[in-house]
N, C-alpha and C positions, 0 to 999 in steps of 0.2 A: 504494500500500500504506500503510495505516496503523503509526502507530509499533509500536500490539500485534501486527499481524499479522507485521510484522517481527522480532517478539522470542520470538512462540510458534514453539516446537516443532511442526515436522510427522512425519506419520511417512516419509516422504519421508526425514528428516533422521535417524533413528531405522538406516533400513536404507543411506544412504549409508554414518553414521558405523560402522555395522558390520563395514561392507565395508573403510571405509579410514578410521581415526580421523582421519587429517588430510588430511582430503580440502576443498580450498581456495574451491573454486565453488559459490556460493549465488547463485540469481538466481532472483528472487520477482515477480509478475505478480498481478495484483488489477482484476475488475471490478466494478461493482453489475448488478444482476440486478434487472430487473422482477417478481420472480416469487416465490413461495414458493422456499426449501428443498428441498423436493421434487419440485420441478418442475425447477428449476436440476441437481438432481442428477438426474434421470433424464435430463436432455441430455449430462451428463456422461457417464454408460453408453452413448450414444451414438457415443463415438469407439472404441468396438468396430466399429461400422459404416464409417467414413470419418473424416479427418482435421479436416475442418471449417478448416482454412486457407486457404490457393491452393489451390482445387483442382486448376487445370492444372499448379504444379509437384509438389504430394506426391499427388495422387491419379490421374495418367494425364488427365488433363483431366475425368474424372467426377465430376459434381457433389454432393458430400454429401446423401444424404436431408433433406429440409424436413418432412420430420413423422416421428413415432417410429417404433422398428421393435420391434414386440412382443419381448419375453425377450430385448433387451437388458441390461435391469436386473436380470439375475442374474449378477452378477459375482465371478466365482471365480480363485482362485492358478492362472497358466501361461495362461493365457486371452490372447490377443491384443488389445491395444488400443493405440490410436494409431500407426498402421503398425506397425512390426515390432517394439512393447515387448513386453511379456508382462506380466499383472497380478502384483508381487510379495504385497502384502497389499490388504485393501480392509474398511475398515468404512464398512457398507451405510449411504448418507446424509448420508457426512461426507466422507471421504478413501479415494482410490483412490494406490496405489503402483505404479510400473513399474518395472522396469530394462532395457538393452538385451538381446537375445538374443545377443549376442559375436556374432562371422564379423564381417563386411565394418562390420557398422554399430558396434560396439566397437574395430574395427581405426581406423577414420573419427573417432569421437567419443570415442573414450575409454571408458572404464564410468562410463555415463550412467545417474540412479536419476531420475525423473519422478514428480511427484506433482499431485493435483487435491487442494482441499479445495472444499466449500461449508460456508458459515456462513450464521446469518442477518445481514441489514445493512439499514441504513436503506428501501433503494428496494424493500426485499424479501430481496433475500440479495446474497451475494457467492462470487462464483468466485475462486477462487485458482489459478494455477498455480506449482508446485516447481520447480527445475530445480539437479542437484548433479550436479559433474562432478569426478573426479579432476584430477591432475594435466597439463595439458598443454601441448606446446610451445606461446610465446609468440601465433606469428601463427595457430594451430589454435583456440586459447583466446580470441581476439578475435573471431574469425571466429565462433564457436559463440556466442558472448555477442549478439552484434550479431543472427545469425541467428535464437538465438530470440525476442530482441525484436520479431522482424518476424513470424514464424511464430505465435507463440506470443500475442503480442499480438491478431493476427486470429482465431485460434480463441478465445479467449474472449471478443470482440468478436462475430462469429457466433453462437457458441453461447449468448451473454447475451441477444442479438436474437432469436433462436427459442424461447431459454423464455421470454424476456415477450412473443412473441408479437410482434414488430417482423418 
């Protein structure tokens, strides 16, 4: 991540601090993209279809789609994406907002608010991934940190390699 991308506002950040004004966990993810903008971000409406990480741990061992799937790219509030988020806000070509659905996966992780952005950047664009997490016990809060580095790192690694076409 760049020091700016570090310092802007997401709106990720906009509906955590809503939720919970002092809400502690910020952890930011940044790729380059081969690819235009919009091309980066229609793979991004793609994790309506599948996770694009491990597939055998978050997808049942089925393998993410390798090419697009029509009227993804219409992305609206309460919408499913990224396993079991739900679309909170989304301005078309820039930034998509999630939060958890509560049950088991808020009981799990806490109230979890997930954001994408794409920008442009040098190689083409840049993927961004958000990630803002309330308060939580000590070894819950490492454990979430660590995981989505690994997680979350692979999906925008994946999905940077399928929009430039890798």
């Amino acid at each position: 991540m760049t020091t700016e991308e570090v310092l802007r506002r997401y709106d990720a950040d906009e509906v955590a601090e809503a939720r919970d004004p002092d809400r502690p966990g910020r952890w930011l993810r940044g790729v380059d993209v081969a690819a235009d903008p919009v091309t980066t971000w229609r793979w991004v409406c793609q994790l309506r279809a599948a996770p694009y990480s491990y597939d055998w741990v978050d997808n049942l061992g089925r393998r993410s789609p390798r090419t697009l799937t029509p009227g993804l790219e219409h992305l609206e509030p309460g919408q499913r994406m990224a396993g079991p988020f739900r679309i909170r806000t989304v301005r078309p070509g820039e930034q998509v907002t999630l939060v958890a659905p509560g049950g088991p996966v808020s009981r799990a992780l806490g109230d979890v608010v997930l954001g994408y952005a794409v920008t442009p950047g040098p190689a083409g664009s840049r993927l961004l991934g958000i990630l803002r997490v309330g308060r939580l016990p000590w070894p819950v809060d490492r454990a979430l940190c660590w995981g989505d580095l690994v997680m979350m790192r692979k999906q925008l690694h994946v999905l940077a390699g399928l929009a430039g076409g890798r």
